[in-house]
C-alpha positions in Angstrom: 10.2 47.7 -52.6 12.2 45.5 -50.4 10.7 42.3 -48.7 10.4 44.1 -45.1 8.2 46.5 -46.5 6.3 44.0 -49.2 5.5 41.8 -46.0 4.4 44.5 -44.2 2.2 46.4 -46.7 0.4 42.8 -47.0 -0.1 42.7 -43.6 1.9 39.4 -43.4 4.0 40.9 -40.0 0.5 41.8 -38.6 -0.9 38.7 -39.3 2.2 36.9 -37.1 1.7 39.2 -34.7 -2.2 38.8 -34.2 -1.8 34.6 -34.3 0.9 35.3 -31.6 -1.8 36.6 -29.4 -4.7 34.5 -30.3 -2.1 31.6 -29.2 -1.7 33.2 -26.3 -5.2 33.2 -24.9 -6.4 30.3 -26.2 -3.4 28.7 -24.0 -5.1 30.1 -21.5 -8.7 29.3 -22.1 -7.1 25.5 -22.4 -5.4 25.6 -19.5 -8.6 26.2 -17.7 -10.8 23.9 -19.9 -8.4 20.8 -19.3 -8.8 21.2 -15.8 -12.2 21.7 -15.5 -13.5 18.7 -17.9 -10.0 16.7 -16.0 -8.5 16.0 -19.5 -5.4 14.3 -19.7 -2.2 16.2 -18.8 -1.3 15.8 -23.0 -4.2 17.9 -23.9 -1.9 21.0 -23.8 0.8 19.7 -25.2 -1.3 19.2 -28.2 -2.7 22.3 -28.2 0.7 24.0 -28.8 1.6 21.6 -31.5 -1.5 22.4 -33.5 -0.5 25.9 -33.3 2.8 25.8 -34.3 2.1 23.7 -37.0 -0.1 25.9 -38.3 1.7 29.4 -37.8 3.3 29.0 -41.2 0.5 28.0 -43.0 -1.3 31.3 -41.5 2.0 33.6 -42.9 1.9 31.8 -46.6 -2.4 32.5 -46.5 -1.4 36.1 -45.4 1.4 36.6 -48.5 -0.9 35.0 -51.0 -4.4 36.2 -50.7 -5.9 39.7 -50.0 -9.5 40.4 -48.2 -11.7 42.9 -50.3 -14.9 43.8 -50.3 -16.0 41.2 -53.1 -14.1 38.5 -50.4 -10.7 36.6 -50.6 -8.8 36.7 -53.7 -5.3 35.7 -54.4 -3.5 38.8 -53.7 -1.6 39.1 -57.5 -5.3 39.2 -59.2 -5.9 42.4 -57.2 -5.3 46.0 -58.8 -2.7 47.5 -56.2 -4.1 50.9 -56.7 -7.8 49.3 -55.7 -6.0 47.4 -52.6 -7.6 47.0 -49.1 -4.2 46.2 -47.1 -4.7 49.6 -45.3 -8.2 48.9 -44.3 -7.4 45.3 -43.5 -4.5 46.1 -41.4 -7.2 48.6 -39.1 -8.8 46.2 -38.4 -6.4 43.7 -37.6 -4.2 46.1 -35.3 -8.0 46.7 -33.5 -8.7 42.7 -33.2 -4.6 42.6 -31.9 -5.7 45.0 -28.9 -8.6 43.5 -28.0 -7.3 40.2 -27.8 -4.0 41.9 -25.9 -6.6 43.5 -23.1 -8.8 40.4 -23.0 -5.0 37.7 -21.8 -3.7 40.6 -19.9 -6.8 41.2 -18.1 -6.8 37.5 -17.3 -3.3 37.1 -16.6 -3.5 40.3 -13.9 -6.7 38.6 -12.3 -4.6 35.2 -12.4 -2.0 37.0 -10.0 -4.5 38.9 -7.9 -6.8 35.8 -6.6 -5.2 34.3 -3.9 -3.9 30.7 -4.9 -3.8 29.7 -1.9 -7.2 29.6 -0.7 -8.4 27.4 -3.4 -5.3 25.0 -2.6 -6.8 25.0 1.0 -10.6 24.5 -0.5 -9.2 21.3 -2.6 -7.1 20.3 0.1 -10.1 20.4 2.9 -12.2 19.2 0.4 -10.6 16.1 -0.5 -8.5 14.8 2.3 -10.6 16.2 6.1 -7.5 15.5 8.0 -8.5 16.2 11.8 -5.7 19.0 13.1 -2.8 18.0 14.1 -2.3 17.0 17.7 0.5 19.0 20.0 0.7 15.9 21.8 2.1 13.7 18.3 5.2 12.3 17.5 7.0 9.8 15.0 10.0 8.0 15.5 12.1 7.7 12.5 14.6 4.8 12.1 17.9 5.7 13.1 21.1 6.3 11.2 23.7 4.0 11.4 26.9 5.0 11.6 28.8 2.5 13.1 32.4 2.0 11.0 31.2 -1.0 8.6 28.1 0.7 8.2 26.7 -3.1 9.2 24.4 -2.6 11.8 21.3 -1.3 10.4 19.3 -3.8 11.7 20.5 -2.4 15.7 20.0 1.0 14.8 16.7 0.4 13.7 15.8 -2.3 16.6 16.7 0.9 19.3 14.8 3.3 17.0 11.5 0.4 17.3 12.1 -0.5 21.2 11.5 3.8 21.8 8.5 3.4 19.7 7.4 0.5 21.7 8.0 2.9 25.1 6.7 5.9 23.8 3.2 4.4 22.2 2.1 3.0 26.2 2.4 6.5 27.1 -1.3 7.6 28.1 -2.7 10.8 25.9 0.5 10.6 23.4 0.0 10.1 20.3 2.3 7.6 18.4 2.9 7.1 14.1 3.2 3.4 13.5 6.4 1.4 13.2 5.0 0.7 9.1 4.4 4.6 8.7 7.5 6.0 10.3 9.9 3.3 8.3 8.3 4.4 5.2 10.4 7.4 5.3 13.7 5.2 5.7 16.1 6.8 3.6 14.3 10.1 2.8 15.6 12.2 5.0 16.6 14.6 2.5 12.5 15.7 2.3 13.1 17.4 5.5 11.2 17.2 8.8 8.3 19.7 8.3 7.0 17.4 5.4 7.4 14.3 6.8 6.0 15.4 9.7 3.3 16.5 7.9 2.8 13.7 5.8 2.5 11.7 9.1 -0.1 13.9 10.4 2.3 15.1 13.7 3.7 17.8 15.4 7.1 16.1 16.5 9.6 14.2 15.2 12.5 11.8 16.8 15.5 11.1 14.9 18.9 9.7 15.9 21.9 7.6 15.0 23.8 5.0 16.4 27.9 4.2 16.2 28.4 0.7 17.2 32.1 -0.4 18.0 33.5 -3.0 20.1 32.5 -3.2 22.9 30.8 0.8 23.2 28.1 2.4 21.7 26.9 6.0 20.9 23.4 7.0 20.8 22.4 10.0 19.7 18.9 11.4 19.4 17.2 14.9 18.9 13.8 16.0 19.4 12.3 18.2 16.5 9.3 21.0 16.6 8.2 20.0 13.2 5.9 23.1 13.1 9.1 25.6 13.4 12.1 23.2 12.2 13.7 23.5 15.6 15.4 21.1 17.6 13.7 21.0 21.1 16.1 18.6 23.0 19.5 16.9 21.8 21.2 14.4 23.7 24.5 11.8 23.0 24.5 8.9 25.0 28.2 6.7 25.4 27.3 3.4 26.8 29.8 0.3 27.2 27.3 -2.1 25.1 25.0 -4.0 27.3 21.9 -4.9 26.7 21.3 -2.9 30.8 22.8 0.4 29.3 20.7 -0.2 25.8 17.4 -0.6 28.0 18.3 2.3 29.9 18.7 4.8 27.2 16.0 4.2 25.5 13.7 4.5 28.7 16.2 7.7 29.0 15.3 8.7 25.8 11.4 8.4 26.1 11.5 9.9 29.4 13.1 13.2 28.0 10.4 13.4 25.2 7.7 13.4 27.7 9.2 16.3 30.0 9.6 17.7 26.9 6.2 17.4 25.6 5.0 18.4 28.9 3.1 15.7 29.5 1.8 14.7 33.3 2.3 11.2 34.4 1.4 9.4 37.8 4.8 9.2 39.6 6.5 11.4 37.3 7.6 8.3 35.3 7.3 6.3 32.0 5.9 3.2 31.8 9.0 1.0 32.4 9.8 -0.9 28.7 9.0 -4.6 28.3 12.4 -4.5 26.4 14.6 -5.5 29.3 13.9 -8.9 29.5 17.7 -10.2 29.1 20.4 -9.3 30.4 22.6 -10.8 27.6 23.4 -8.3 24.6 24.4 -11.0 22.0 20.8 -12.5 22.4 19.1 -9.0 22.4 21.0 -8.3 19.2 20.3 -11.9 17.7 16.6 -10.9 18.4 16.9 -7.7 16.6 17.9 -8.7 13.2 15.8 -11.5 13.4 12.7 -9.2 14.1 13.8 -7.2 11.2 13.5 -10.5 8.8 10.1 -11.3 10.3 8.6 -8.0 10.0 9.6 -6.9 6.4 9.0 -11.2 5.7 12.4 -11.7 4.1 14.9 -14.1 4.3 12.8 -16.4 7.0 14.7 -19.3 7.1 17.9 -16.7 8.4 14.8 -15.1 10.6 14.2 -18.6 12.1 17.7 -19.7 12.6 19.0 -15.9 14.4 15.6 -15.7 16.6 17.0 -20.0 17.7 19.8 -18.3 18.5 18.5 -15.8 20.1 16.6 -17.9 22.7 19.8 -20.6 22.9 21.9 -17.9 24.4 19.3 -16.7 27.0 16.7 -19.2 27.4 14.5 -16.6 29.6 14.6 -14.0 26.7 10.8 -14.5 26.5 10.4 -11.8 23.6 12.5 -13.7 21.5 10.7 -17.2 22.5 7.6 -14.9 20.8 9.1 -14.0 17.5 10.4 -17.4 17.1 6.8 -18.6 17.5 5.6 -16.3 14.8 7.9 -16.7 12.5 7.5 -20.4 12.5 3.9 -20.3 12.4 4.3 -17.8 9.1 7.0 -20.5 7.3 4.5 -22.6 5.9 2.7 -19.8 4.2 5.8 -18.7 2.9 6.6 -22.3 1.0 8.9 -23.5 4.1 7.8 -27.1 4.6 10.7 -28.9 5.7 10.2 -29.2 9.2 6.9 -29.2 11.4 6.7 -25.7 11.9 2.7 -25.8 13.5 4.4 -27.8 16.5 7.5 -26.1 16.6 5.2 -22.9 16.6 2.9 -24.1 19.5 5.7 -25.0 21.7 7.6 -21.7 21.4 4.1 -19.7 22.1 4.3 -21.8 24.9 7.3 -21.3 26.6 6.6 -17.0 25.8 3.3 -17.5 28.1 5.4 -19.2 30.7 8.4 -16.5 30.9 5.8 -13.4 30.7 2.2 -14.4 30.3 1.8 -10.2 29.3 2.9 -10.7 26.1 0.3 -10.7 23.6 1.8 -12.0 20.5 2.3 -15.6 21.4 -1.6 -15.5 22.6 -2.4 -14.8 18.6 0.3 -16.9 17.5 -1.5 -19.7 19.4 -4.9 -18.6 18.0 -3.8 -18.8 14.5 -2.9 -22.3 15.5 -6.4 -23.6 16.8 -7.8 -22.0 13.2 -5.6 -24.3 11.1 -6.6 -27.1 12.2 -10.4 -29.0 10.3 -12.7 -28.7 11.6 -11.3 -25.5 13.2 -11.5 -24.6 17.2 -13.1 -21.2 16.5 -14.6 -20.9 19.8 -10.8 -21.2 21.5 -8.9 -19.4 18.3 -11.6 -16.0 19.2 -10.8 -16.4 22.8 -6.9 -16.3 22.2 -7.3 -13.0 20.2 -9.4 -11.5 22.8 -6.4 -12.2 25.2 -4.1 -10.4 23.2 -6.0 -7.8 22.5 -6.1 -7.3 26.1 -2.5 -7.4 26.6 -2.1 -5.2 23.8 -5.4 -3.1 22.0 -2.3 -1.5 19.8 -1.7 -4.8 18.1 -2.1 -4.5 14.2 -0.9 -8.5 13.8 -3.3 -9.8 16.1 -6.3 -7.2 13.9 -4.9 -8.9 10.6 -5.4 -12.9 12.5 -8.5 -12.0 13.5 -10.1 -10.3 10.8 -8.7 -13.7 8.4 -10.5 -15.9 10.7 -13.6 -13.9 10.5 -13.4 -13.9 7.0 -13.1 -17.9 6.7 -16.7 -18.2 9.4 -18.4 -15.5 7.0 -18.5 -12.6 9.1 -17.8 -10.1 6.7 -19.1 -6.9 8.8 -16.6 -8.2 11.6 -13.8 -8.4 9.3 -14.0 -5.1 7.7 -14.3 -3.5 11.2 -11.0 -5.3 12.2 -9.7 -4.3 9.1 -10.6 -0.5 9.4 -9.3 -0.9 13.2 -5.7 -2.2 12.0 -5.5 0.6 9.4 -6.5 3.6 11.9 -3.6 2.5 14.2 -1.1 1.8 11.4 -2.3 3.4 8.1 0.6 1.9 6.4 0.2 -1.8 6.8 -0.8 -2.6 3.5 -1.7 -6.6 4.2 -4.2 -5.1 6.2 -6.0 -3.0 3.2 -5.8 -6.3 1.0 -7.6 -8.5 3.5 -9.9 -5.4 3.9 -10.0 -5.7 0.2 -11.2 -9.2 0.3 -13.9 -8.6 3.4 -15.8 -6.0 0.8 -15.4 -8.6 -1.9 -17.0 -11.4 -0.5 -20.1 -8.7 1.1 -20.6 -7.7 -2.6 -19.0 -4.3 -2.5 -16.6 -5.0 -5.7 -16.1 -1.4 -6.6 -14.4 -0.4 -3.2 -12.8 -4.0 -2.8 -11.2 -3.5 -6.2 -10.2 0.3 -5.0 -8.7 -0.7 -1.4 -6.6 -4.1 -3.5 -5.4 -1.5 -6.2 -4.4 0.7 -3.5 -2.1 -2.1 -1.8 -0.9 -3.0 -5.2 0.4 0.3 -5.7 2.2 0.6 -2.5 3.9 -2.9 -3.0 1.7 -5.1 -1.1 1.2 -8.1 -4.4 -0.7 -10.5 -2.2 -4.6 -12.0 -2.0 -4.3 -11.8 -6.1 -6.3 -15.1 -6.2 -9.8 -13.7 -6.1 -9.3 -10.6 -7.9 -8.1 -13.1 -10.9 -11.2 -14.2 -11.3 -13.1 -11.3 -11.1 -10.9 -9.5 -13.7 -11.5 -12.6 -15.8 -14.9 -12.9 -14.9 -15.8 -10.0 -15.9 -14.0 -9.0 -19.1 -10.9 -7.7 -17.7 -8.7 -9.9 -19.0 -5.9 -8.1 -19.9 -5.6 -7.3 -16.2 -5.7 -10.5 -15.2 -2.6 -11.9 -17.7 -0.6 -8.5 -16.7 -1.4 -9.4 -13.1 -0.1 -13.1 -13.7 2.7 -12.3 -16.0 4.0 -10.0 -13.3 3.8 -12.5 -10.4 5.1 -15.5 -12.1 8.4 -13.6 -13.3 8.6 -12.4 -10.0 8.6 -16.1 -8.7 10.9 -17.1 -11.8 8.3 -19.1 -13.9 7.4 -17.3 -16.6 6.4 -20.3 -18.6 3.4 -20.9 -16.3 1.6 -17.8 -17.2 0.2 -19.7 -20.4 -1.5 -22.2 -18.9 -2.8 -20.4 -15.8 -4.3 -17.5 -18.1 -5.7 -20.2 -20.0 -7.1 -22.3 -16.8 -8.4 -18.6 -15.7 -10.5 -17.5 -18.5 -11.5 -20.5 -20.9 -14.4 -22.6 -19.1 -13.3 -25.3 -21.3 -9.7 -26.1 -20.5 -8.7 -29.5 -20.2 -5.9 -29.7 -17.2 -5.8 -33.6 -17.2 -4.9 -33.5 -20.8 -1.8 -30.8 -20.2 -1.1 -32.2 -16.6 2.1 -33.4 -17.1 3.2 -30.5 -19.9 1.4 -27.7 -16.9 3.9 -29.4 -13.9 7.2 -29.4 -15.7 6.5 -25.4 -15.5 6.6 -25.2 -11.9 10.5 -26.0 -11.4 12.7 -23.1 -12.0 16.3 -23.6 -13.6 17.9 -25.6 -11.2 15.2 -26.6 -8.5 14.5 -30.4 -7.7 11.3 -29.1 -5.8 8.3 -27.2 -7.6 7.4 -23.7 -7.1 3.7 -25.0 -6.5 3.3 -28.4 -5.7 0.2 -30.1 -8.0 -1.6 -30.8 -4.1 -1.2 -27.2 -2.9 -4.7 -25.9 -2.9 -3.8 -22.4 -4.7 -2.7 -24.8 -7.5 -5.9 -27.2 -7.0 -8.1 -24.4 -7.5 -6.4 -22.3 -10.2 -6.7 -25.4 -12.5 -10.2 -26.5 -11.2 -9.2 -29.7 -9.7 -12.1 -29.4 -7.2 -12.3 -32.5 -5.7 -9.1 -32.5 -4.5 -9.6 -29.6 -2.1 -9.1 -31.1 1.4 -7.6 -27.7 3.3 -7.0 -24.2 2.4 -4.8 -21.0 2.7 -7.6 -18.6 1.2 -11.6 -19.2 2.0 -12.3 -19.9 -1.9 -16.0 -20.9 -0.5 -16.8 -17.6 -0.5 -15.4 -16.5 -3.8 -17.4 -14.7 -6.0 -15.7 -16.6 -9.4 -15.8 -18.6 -10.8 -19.7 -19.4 -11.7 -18.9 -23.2 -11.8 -17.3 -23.4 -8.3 -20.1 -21.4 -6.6 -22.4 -24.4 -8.0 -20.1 -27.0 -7.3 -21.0 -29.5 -4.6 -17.3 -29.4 -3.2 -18.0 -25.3 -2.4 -20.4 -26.9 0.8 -18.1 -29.7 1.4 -15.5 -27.6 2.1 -17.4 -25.3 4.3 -18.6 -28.6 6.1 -15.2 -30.2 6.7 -13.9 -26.7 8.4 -16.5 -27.0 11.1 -18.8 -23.9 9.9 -22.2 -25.5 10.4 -21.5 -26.1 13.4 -20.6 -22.9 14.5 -23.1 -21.1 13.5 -25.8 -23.1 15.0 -24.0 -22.2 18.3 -23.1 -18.9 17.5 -25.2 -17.4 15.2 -25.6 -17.5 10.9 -23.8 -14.9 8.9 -26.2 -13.1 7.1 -25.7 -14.5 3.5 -26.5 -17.8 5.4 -29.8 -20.3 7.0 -30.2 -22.9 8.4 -31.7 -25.9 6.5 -33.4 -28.4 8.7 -31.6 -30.0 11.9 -28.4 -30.6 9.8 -28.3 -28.5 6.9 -27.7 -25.0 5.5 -27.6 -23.2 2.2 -25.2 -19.9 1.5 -27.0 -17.4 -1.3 -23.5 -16.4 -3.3 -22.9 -13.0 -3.9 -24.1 -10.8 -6.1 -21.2 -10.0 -8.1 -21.2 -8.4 -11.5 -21.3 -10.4 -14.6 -19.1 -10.6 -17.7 -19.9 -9.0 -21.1 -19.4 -10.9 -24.2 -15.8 -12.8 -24.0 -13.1 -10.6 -25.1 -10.1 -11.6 -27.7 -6.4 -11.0 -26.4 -4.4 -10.3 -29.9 
């Protein structure tokens, strides 16, 4: 008998043939139990290694042993002329068809249940978009095409300065600046997604060739919803800053004929942007905006936007970013000069040139906070005035919603929050101070969710508090990945001991490492520390309480540690920034009483507490 027909009188071939199809529906069956009980996506890929490891094994059992009627026996101890095999294979070629009409049966009702109505339920269910407005646009960042492929900051200045036009438009909806340059680059995803990522109906995209002493601007309108181009126009301009000004209002004015919208006068709001008449300045102004807004390169930022103002005094836009971008420096590390006056008097001269601008109003605001004990009173005033000017303003939402968080107001700083994220859904700083508002009112789960969230679209900043909480709570290993990760960022990877250390054990001697701790702090060739021993970041990493005097973060409000939120200087601090004070006058925040005629008492938050202290192997 030869081996074909040996393996097939012991039923060996029906045997492979029947574990074929049992694999096959119990893929199935997993398939739809991994997704119901949300297993992890390796669930099936473990599935179909058990059962190809175990196929073989199934073809030697079949060879070896025989089922009869006193049970399994190996299949050389059984009499061929008393052998079952016949019987056995009935009954497997019956189990093969059953299980055959059982997966094609599903796979058949698999194809015939429409896919995508439960893609629409999910969809609907999870993210309740509202519809998407006719009256919507984006403005992506235009192309740059000029010969040494250079001016990338100009092409996406023009691209900003339409956005600016087209968002004072009455009734027209506008995607933010953060949410439209998001898609920089990724052009290749094609309109109809972004578009729909972006929650619009329309779409602006263009290009500009800058050579000499000429420019071409091109720009098209797109119909997101059929992929169509609704207007196309090329604009060749000898470059002044006149002709720049008047494309884009050109520009903006086609979109809203387009889009059929009905102004007074037939018009668009005429652009702040021409406000100089000399294009070197106007081009100084727009790389410089570029540094400030993406917070790179500042001390370049500060010297083009100096510039900027040198060659046309009156430019009062650029007067504005230069006050901004100085009163940022010092919160970037820039200490060399005094940025807070420098800062003051360029807000200054902004108000004087065009008192409608309402960034130097916050800049100014900002200002009056810094200062202890802090003007609150004339700091809220200054960011009702540009709030005025501009309700649009995501910067002057972020100011604000920082100040309320230092006074306590926690309920007015998420609503600012919220507010700066519904214009500009994309401004992650905005989601990590939002992060910090429902930290400090107790709400850790979704404080922790919105900081993650920034996290993971690159926003590392306000990691102070969240420290403290990982470590306070037995997160540890967060909290050293967190550290490890921003100190090799900032080149001082040696640090990370001592500040894990300082973060978890309650017992950590700093005065005994001081000197050891500081030599950390210099990178490979710097004469000036990282963090200075007196910045207050560094004073209250390391506990060094009672040499708080000023702060960049309101650490009175912190949740952890346990022993600053007992600590007399917590009180002192809150004193020596004027909040007493202010409440008195203006009413307590509601984790807060007074105390008598000149006293108060805070109740800390309720914030979760640690289990047993974890090891870190």
């Amino acid at each position: 008998m030869s081996l074909f027909q040996e393996l097939k009188r012991r039923n060996v071939i029906r045997i492979a043939i029947l574990y074929a199809v049992s694999s096959w529906v119990l893929l199935q069956l997993a398939d739809v139990l991994t997704s119901l009980l949300n297993a992890p996506e390796s669930a099936g890929s473990i599935v179909i290694m058990l059962l190809v490891l175990g196929f073989f094994p199934a073809l030697i059992f079949a060879w070896v042993y025989e089922m009869t009627p006193e049970g399994i026996k190996r299949e050389v101890d059984v009499d061929r002329s008393q052998s079952q095999t016949p019987e056995t294979g009935k009954k497997i070629n019956t189990v093969i068809v059953v299980l055959l009409v059982i997966a094609i049966g599903g796979l058949v009702a698999d194809r015939l249940i429409p896919e995508s109505t439960v893609v629409e339920d999910v969809v609907l269910a999870e993210s309740p978009e509202a519809p998407v407005n006719d009256l919507s646009i984006a403005v992506l960042p235009f192309a740059d095409l000029s010969p040494g492929s250079d001016q990338e900051y100009f092409s996406d200045g023009i691209a900003e300065e339409i956005l600016n036009v087209l968002v004072r438009i009455e009734g027209l909806k506008v995607a933010s600046r953060t949410t439209s340059w998001g898609f920089k680059g990724q052009e290749a995803l094609g309109i109809p997604f972004i578009a729909e990522k972006m929650n619009v109906r329309h779409v602006l995209e263009g290009s500009v060739r800058k050579s000499g002493e000429t420019v071409r601007i091109t720009a098209q309108l797109i119909d997101a919803d059929t992929d169509q181009h609704l207007w196309s126009e090329t604009y060749d301009r000898t470059l002044t800053a006149e002709s720049v000004f008047e494309v884009q209002d050109d520009i903006a004015q086609a979109i809203v004929k387009q889009l059929g919208i009905i102004m007074e006068g037939d018009a668009v709001v005429a652009s702040h942007a021409a406000d100089t008449k000399s294009i070197n300045a106007y081009e100084l102004y727009l790389e410089a905006w570029q540094l400030f807004v993406e917070r790179r390169s500042l001390l370049r930022g500060i010297d083009l936007f100096e510039q900027a103002v040198a060659a046309d005094p009156s430019f009062a836009r650029a007067w504005a970013g230069l006050a901004a971008i100085y009163n940022v420096a010092p919160g970037w590390g820039y200490r060399d000069r005094d940025y807070r006056t420098l800062s003051r008097e360029a807000a200054e001269t902004a108000i004087q040139l065009n008192a409608e601008l309402s960034l130097p109003y916050a800049v100014l605001s900002m200002d009056a906070s810094l200062d202890w004990p802090a003007d609150f009173e004339q700091a809220l005033a200054l960011f009702d005035e540009a709030l005025a000017r501009d309700p649009k303003n995501t910067t002057v939402y972020l100011w604000r919603m920082i100040l309320f968080l230092d006074i306590g107001y926690f309920d007015r700083a998420e609503r600012d929050g919220r507010q700066c994220l519904e214009i500009d859904p994309a401004y992650e700083i905005c989601r990590s101070f939002l992060g910090l508002a429902l930290l400090f009112s107790g709400d850790v789960e979704q404080a922790v969710k919105h900081n993650e969230t920034a996290l993971r679209h690159g926003f590392f900043g306000n990691i102070d508090p969240f420290l403290h909480l990982y470590a306070a709570t037995g997160s540890e290993r967060t909290a050293l990945i967190a550290l490890a990760a921003h100190n090799a960022g900032q080149g001082i990877n040696k640090a990370t001991e001592y500040e894990y250390r300082a973060l978890t054990d309650p017992t950590f001697d700093y005065q005994a490492e001081k000197s050891l701790i500081e030599q950390t702090y210099y990178r490979a060739g710097d004469t000036v520390p990282v963090w200075a021993p007196t910045h207050p970041n560094y004073q209250f990493l390391y506990r060094q309480y009672d040499q708080l005097q000023s702060s960049d973060l309101p650490y009175w409000w912190f949740p952890y540690p346990l022993d600053f939120r007992s600590s007399p200087h917590r009180k002192r601090l809150m004193r020596e920034i004027g909040l007493p004070e202010y409440w008195r006058k203006h009413g307590f925040p509601s984790q807060c009483k007074p105390v008598g005629e000149d006293d108060f008492e805070c109740a800390p938050v309720e914030a979760p507490r640690r289990p047993a202290r974890s090891q870190v192997n």
